[in-house]
N, C-alpha and C positions, 0 to 999 in steps of 0.2 A: 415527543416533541413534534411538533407538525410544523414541516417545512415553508416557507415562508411563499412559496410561490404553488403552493397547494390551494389557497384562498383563491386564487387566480383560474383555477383549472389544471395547474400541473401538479402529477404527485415527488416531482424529480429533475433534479437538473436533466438526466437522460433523456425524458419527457419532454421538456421546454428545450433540449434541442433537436429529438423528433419533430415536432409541431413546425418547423423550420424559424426559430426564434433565431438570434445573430449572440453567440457565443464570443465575447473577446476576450482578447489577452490583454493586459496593460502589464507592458515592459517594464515601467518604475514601482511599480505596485511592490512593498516590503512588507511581509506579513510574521510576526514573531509568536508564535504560541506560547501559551502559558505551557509551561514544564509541569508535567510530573511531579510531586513532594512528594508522593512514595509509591509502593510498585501496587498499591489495590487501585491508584488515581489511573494509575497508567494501564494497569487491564480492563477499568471500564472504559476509557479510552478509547485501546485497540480492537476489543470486544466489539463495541460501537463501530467502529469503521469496519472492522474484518465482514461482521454481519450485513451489514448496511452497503458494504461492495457488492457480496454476493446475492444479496434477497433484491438489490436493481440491475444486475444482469438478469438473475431468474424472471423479475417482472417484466423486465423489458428487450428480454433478447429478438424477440421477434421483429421489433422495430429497431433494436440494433444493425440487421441484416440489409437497412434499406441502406442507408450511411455508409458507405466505404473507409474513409477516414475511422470516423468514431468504431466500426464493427474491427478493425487494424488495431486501435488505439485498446479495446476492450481485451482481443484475444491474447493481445501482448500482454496484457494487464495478468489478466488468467491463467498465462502460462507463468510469470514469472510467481505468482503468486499459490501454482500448484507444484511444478516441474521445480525451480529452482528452490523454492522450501521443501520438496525432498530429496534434493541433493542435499542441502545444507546439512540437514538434520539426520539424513539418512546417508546417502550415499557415498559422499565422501568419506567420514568416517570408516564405512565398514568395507571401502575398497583398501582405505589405508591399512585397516588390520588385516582382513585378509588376506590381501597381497603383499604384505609387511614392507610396504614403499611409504614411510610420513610424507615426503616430497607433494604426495597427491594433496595434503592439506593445503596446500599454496593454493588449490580451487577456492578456497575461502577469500581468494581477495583477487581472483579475473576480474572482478568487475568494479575495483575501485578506482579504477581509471574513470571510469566511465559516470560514477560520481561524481570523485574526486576533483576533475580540471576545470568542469562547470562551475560548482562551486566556492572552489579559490580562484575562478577566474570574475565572480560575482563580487566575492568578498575583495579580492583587490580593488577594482572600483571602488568600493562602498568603505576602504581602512577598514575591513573588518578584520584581515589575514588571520589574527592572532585567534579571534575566536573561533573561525573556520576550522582552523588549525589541531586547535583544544579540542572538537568536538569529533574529529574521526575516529577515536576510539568506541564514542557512544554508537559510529555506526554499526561497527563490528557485531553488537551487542543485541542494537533493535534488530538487526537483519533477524537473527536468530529468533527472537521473542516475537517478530512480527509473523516469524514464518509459522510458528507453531501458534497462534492465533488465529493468520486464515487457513492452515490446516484443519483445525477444530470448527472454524466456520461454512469451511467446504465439505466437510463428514456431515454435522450438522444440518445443512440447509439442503443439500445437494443428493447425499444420502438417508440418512434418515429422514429427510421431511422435518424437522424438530425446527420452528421456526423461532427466533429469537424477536422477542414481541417486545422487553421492557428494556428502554434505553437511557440509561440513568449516567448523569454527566459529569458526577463524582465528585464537583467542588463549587 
């Protein structure tokens, strides 16, 4: 799929805010994704984005470096997306067995605060609470799925060089 501001000159949102284009936010802006109807929709999905994070740092890190903001906004991205999927998936677990303390499992949710109050403080606004509500368990879930995607997209791109070229949007 060839991104819509590539006709233009850009190959990327990164790009077009290199170039010093004016990037905004709109504060009311509600955006609902179509869900998932089953888990092959949902890995060409993640696949798509894991790959597609890391092959426009690799493109474009060098012009990340000029930006302070965006190169802040990118590293954080990278870390939480390398360091904290292996904690997830790695470290916790095998401190818990090893040092035979469960208690360390409780790392699986430091940082649901830090989701969590944004988004029920959004969904209040909006009467959404309920569904807000309903939906913290799926985060538990993606965290997981999503970490072992960009792990396999950071092996992939990062190490091997094996670049992921066909991006297929599953519905």
């Amino acid at each position: 799929m060839v991104h819509e501001n590539s006709r233009r000159g850009y190959g990327s949102d990164l790009e077009f805010y290199q170039q010093r284009h004016r990037v905004r936010f709109v504060e009311d802006a509600i955006c609902y994704p179509i869900e998932p109807h089953n888990f092959g929709f949902l890995r060409k999905q993640l696949k798509r984005w894991s790959h597609g994070f890391v092959q426009n740092v690799c493109l474009h890190w060098e012009g990340l470096l000029k930006f302070p903001y965006l190169r802040s906004l990118v590293a954080v991205a990278m870390w939480d997306a390398v360091v904290a999927s292996l904690a997830y998936l790695i470290l916790l677990p095998l401190l818990a067995i090893v040092l035979k303390k469960p208690l360390l499992l409780l790392g699986y949710v430091i940082d649901v605060p830090a989701v969590l109050v944004p988004v029920l403080y959004q969904a209040s606004r909006r009467k959404e609470m309920i569904r807000a509500l309903t939906s913290i368990p799926a985060f538990f879930v993606l965290r997981n799925v999503n970490a072992i995607f960009i792990l396999e997209a950071v092996v992939s791109e990062f190490l091997f060089k094996k670049r992921f070229c066909v991006y297929e949007k599953g519905h």
